[in-house]
mmCIF file as Biopython writes it, N, C-alpha, C and O atoms, coordinates in Angstrom:
data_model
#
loop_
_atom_site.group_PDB
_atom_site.id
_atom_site.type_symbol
_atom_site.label_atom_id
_atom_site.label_alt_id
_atom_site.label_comp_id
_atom_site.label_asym_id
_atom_site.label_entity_id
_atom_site.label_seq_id
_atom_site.pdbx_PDB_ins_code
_atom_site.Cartn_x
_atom_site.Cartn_y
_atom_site.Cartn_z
_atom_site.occupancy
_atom_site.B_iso_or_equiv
_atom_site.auth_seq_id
_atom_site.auth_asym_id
_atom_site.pdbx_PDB_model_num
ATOM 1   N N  . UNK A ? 1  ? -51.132 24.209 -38.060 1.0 0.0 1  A 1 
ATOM 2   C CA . UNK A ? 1  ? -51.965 25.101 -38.845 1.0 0.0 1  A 1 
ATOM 3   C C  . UNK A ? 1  ? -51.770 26.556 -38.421 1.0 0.0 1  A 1 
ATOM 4   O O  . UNK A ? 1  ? -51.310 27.341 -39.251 1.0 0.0 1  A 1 
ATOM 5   N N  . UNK A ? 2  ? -52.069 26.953 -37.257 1.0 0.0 2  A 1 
ATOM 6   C CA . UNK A ? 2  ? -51.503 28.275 -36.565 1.0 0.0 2  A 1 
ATOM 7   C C  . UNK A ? 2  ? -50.209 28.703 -37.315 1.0 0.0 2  A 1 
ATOM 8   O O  . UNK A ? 2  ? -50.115 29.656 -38.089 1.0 0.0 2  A 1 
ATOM 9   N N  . UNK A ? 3  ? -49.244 27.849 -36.959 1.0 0.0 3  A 1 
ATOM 10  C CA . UNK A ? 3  ? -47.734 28.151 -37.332 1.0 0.0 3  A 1 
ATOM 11  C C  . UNK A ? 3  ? -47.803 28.488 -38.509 1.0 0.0 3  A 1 
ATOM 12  O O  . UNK A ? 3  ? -47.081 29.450 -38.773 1.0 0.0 3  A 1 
ATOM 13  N N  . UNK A ? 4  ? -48.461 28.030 -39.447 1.0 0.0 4  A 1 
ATOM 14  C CA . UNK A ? 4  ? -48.075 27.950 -40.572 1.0 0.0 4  A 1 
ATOM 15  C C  . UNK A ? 4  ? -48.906 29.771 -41.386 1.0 0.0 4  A 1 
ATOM 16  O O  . UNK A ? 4  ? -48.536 30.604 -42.213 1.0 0.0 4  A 1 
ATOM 17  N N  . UNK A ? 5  ? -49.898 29.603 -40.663 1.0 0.0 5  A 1 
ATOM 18  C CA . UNK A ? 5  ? -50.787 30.959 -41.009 1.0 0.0 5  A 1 
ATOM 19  C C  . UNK A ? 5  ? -50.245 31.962 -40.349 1.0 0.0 5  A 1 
ATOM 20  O O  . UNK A ? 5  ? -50.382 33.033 -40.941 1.0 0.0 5  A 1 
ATOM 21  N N  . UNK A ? 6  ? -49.509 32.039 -39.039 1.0 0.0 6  A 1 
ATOM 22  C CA . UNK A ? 6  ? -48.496 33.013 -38.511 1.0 0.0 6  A 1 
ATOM 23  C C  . UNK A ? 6  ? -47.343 33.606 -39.141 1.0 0.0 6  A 1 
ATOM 24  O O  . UNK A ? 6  ? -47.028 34.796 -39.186 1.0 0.0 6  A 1 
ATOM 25  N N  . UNK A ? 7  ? -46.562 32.254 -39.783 1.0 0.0 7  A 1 
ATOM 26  C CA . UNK A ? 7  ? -45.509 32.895 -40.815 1.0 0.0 7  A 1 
ATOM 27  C C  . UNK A ? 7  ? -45.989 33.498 -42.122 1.0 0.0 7  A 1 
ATOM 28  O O  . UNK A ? 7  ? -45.351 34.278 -42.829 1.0 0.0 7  A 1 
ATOM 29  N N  . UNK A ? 8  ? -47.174 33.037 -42.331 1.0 0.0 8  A 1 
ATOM 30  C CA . UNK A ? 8  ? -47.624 33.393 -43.768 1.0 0.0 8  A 1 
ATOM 31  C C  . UNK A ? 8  ? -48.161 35.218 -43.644 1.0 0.0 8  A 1 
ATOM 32  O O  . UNK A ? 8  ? -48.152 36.045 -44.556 1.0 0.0 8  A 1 
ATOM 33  N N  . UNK A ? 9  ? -48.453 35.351 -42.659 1.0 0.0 9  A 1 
ATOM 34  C CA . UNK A ? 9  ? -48.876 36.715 -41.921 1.0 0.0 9  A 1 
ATOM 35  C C  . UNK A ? 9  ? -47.638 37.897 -41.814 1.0 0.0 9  A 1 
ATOM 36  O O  . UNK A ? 9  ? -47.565 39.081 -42.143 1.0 0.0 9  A 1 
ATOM 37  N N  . UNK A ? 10 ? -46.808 37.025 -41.241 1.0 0.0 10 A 1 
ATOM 38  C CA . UNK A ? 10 ? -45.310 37.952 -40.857 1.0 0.0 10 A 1 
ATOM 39  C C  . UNK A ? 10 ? -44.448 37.737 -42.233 1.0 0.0 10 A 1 
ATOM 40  O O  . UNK A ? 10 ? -43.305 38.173 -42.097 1.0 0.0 10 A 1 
ATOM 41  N N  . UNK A ? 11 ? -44.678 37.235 -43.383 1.0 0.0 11 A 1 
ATOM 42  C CA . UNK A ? 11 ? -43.961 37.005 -44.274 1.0 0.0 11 A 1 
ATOM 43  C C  . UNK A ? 11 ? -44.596 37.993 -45.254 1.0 0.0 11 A 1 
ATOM 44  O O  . UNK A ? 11 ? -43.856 38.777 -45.849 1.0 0.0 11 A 1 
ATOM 45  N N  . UNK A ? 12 ? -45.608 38.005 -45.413 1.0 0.0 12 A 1 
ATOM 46  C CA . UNK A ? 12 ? -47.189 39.069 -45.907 1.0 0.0 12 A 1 
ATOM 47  C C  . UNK A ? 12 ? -46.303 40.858 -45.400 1.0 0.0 12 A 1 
ATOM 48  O O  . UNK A ? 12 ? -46.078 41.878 -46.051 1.0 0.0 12 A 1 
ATOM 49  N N  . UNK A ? 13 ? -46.104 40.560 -44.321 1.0 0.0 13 A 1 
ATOM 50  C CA . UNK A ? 13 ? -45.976 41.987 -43.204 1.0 0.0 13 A 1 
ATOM 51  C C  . UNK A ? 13 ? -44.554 42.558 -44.094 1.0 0.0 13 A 1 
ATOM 52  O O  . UNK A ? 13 ? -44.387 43.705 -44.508 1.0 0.0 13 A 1 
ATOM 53  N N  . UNK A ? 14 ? -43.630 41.412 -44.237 1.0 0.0 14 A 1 
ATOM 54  C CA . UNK A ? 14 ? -42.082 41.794 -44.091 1.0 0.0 14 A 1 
ATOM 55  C C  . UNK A ? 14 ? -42.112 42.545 -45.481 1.0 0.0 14 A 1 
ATOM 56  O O  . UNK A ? 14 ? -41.628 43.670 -45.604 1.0 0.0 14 A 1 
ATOM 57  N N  . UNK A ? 15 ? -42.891 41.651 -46.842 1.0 0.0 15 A 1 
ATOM 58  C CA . UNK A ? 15 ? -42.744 41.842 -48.272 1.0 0.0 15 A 1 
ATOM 59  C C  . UNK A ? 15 ? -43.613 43.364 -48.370 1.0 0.0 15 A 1 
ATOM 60  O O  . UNK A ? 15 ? -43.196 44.296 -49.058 1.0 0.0 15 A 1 
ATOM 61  N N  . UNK A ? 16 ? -44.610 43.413 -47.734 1.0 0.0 16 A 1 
ATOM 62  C CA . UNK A ? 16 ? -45.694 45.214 -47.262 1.0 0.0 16 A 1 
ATOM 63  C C  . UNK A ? 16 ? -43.850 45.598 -47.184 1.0 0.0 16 A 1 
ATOM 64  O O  . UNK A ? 16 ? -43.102 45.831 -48.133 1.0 0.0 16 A 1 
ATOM 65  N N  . UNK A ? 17 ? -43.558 45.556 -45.872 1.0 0.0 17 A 1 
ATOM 66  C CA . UNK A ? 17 ? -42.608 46.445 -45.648 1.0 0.0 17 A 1 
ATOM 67  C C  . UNK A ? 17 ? -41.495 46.643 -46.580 1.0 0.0 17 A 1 
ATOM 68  O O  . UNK A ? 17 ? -41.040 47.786 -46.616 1.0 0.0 17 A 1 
ATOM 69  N N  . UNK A ? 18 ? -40.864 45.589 -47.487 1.0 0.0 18 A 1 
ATOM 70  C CA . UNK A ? 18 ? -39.695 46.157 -48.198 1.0 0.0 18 A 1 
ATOM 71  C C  . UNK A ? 18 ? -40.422 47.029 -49.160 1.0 0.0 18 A 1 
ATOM 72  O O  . UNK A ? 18 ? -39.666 47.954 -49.457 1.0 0.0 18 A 1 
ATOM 73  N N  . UNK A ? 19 ? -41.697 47.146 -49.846 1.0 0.0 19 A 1 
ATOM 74  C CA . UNK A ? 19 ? -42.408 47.638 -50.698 1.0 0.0 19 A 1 
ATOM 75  C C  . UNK A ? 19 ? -42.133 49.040 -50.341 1.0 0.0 19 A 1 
ATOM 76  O O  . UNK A ? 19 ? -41.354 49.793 -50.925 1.0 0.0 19 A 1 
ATOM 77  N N  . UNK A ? 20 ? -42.987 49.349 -49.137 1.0 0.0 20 A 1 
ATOM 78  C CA . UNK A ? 20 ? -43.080 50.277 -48.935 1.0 0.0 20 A 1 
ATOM 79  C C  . UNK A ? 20 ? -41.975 51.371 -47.987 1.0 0.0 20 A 1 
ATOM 80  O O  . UNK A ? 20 ? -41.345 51.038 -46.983 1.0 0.0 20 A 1 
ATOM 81  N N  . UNK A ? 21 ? -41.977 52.151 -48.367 1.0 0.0 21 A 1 
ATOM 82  C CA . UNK A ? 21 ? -40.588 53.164 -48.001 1.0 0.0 21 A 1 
ATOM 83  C C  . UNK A ? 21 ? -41.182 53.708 -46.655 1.0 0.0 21 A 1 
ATOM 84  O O  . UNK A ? 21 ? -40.855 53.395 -45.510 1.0 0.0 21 A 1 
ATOM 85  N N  . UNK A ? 22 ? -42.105 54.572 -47.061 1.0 0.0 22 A 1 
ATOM 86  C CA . UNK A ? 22 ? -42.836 55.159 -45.610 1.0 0.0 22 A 1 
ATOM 87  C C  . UNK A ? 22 ? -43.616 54.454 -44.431 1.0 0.0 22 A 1 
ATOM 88  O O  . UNK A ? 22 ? -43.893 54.894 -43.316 1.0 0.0 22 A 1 
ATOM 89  N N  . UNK A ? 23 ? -43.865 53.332 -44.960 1.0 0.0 23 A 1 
ATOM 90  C CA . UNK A ? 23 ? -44.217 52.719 -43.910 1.0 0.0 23 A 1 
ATOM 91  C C  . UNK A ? 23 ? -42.966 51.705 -43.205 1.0 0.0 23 A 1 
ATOM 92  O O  . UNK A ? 23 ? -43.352 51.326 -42.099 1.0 0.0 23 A 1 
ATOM 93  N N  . UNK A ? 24 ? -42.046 51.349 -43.433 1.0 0.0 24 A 1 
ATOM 94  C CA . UNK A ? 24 ? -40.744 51.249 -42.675 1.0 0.0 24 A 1 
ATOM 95  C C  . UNK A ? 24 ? -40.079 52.162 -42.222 1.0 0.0 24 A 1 
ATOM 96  O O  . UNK A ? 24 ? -39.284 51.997 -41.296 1.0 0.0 24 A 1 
ATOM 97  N N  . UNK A ? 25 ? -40.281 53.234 -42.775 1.0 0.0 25 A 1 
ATOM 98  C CA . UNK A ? 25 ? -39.718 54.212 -42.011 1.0 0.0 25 A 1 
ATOM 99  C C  . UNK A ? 25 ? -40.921 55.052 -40.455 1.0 0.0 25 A 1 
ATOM 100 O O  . UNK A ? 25 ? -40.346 55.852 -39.716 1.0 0.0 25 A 1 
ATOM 101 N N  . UNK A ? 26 ? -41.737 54.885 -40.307 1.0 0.0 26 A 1 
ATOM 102 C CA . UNK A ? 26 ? -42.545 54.841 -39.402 1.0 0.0 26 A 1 
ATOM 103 C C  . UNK A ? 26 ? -42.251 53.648 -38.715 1.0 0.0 26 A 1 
ATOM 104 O O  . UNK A ? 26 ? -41.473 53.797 -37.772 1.0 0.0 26 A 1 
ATOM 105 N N  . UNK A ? 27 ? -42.571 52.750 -38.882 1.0 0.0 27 A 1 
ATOM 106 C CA . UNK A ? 27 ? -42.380 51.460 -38.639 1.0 0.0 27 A 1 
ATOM 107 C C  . UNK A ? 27 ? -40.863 51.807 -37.004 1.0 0.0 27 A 1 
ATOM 108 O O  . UNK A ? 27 ? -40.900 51.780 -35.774 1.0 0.0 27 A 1 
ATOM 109 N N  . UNK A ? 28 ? -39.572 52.142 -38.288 1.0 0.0 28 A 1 
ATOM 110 C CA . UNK A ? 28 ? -38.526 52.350 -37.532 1.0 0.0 28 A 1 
ATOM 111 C C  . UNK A ? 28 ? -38.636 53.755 -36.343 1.0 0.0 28 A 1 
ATOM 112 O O  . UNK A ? 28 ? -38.182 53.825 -35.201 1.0 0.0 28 A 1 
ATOM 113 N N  . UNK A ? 29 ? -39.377 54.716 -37.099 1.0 0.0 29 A 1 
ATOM 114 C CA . UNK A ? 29 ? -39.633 55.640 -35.904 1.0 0.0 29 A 1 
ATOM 115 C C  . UNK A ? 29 ? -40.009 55.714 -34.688 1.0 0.0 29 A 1 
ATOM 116 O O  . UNK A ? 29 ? -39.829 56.527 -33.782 1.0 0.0 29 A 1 
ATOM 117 N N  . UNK A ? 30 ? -40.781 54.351 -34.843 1.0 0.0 30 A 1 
ATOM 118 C CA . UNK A ? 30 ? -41.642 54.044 -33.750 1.0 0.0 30 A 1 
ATOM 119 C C  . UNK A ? 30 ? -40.768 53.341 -32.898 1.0 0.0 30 A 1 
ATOM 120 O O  . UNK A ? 30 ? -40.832 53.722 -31.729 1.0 0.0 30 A 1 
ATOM 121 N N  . UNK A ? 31 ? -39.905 52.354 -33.145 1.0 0.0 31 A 1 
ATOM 122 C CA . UNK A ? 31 ? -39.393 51.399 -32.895 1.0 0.0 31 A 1 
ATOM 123 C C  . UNK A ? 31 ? -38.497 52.581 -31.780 1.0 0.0 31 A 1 
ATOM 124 O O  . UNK A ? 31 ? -38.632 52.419 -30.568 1.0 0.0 31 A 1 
ATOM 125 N N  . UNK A ? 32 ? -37.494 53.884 -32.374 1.0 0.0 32 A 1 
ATOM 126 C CA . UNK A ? 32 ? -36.603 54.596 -32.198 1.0 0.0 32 A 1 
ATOM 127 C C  . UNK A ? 32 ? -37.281 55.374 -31.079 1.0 0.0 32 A 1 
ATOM 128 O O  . UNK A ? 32 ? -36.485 55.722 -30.207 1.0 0.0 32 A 1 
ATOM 129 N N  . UNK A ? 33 ? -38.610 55.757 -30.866 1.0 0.0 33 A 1 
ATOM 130 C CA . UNK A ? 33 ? -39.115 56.587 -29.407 1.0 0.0 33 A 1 
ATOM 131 C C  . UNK A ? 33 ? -39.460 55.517 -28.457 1.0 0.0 33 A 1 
ATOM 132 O O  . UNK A ? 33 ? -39.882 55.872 -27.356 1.0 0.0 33 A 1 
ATOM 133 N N  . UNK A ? 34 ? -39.334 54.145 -28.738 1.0 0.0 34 A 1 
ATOM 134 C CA . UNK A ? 34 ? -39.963 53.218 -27.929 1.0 0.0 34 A 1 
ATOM 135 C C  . UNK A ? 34 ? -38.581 53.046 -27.537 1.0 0.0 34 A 1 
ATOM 136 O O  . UNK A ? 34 ? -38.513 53.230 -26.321 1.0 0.0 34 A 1 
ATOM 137 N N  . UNK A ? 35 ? -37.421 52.766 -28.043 1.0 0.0 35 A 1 
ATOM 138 C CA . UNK A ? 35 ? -36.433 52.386 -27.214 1.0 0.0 35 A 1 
ATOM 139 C C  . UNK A ? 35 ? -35.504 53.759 -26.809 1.0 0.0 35 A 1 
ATOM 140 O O  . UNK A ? 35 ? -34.390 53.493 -26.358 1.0 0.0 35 A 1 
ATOM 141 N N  . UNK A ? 36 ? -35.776 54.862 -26.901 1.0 0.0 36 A 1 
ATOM 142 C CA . UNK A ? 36 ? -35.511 55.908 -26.408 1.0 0.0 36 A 1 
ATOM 143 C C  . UNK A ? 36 ? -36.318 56.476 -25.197 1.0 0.0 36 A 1 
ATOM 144 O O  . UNK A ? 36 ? -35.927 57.546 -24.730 1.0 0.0 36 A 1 
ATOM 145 N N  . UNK A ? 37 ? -37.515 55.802 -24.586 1.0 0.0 37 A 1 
ATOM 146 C CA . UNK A ? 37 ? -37.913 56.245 -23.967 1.0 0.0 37 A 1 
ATOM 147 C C  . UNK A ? 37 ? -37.632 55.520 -22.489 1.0 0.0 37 A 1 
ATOM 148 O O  . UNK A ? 37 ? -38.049 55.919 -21.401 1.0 0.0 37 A 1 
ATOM 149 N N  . UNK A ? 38 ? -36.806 54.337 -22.754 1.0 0.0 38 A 1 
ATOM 150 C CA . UNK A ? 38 ? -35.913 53.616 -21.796 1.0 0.0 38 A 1 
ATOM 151 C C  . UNK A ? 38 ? -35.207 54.283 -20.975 1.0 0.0 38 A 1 
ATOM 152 O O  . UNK A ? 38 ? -34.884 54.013 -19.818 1.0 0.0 38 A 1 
ATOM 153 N N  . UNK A ? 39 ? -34.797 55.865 -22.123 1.0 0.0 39 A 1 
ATOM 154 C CA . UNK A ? 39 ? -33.400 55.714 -21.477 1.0 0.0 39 A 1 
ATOM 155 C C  . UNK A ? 39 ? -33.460 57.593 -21.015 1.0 0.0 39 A 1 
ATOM 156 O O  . UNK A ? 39 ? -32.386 58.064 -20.641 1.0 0.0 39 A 1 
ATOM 157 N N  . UNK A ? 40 ? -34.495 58.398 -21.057 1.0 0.0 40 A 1 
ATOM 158 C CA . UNK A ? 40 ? -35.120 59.550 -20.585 1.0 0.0 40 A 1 
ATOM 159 C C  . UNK A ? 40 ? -35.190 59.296 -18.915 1.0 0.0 40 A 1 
ATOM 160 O O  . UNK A ? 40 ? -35.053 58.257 -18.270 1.0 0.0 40 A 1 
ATOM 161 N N  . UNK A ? 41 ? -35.509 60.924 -18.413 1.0 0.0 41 A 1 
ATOM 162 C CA . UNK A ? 41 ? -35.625 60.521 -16.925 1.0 0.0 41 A 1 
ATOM 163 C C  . UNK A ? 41 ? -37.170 59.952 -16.837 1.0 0.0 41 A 1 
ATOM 164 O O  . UNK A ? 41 ? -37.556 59.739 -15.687 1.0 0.0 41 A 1 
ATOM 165 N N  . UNK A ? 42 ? -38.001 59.708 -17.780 1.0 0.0 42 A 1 
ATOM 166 C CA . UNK A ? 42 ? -39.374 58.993 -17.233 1.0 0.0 42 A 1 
ATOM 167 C C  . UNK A ? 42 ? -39.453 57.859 -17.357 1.0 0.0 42 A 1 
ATOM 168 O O  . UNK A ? 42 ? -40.260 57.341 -18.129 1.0 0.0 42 A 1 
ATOM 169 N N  . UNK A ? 43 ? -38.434 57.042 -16.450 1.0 0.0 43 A 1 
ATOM 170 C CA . UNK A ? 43 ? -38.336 55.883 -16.460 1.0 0.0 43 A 1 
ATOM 171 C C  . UNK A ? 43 ? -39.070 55.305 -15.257 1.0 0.0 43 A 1 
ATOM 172 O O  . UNK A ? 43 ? -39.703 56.138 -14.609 1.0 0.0 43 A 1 
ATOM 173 N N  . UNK A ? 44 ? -39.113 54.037 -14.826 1.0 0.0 44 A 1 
ATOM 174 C CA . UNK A ? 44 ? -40.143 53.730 -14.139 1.0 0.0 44 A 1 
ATOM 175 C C  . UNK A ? 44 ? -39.678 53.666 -12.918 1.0 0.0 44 A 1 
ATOM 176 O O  . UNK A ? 44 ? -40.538 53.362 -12.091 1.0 0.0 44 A 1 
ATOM 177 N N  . UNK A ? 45 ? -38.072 53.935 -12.296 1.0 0.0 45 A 1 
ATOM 178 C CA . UNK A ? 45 ? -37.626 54.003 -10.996 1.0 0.0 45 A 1 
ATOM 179 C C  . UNK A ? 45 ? -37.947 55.756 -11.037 1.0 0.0 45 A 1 
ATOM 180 O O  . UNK A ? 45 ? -38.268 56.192 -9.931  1.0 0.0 45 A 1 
ATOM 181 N N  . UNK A ? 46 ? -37.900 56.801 -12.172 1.0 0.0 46 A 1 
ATOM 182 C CA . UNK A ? 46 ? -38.074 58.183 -11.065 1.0 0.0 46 A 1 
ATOM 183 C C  . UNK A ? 46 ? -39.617 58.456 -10.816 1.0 0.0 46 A 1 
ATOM 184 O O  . UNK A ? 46 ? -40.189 59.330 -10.165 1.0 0.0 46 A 1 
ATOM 185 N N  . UNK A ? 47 ? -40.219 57.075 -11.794 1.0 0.0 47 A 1 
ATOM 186 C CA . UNK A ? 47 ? -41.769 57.710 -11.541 1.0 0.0 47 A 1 
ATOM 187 C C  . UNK A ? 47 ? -42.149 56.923 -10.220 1.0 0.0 47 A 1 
ATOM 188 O O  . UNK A ? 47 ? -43.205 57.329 -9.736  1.0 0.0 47 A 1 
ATOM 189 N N  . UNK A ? 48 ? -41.631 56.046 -9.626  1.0 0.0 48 A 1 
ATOM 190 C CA . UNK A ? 48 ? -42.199 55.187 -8.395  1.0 0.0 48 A 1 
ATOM 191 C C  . UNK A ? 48 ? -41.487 55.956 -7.471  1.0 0.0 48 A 1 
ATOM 192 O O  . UNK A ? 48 ? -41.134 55.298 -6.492  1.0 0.0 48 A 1 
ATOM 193 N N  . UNK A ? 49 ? -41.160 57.134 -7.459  1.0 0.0 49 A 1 
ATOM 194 C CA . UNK A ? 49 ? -40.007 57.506 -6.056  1.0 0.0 49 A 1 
ATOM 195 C C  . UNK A ? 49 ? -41.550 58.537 -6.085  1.0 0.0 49 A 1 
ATOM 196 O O  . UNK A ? 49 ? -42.228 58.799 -7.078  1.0 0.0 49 A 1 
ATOM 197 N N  . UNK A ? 50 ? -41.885 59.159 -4.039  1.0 0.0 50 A 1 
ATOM 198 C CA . UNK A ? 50 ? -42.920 59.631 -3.574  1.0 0.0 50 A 1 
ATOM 199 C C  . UNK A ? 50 ? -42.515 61.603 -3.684  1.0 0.0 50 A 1 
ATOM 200 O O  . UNK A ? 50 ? -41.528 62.118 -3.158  1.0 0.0 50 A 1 
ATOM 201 N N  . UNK A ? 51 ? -43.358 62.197 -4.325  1.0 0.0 51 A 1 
ATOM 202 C CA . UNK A ? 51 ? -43.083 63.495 -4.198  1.0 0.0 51 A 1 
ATOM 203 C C  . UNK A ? 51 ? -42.954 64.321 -2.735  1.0 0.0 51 A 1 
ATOM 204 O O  . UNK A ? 51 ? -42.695 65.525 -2.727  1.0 0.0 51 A 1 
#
């Protein structure tokens, strides 16, 4: 029952998203500072080193 109301949710989400233009494109923006922020010096080895 879960499973089945989970895909029905993320299937709900995917059809929102081809609809809509601006909200995939946020969607992807977000996606693009979240995996860019991997790779900046505020990563989590220069923030654990002691001033």
């Amino acid at each position: 029952m879960r499973k089945s109301m989970l895909w029905s949710v993320v299937g709900a989400g995917a059809a929102y998203l081809l609809r809509n233009k601006d909200a995939r494109q946020k969607l992807m923006n977000q996606f693009q500072k979240f995996s860019s922020k991997g790779r900046t010096s505020h990563s989590v080895d220069s923030m654990s080193k002691p001033l």
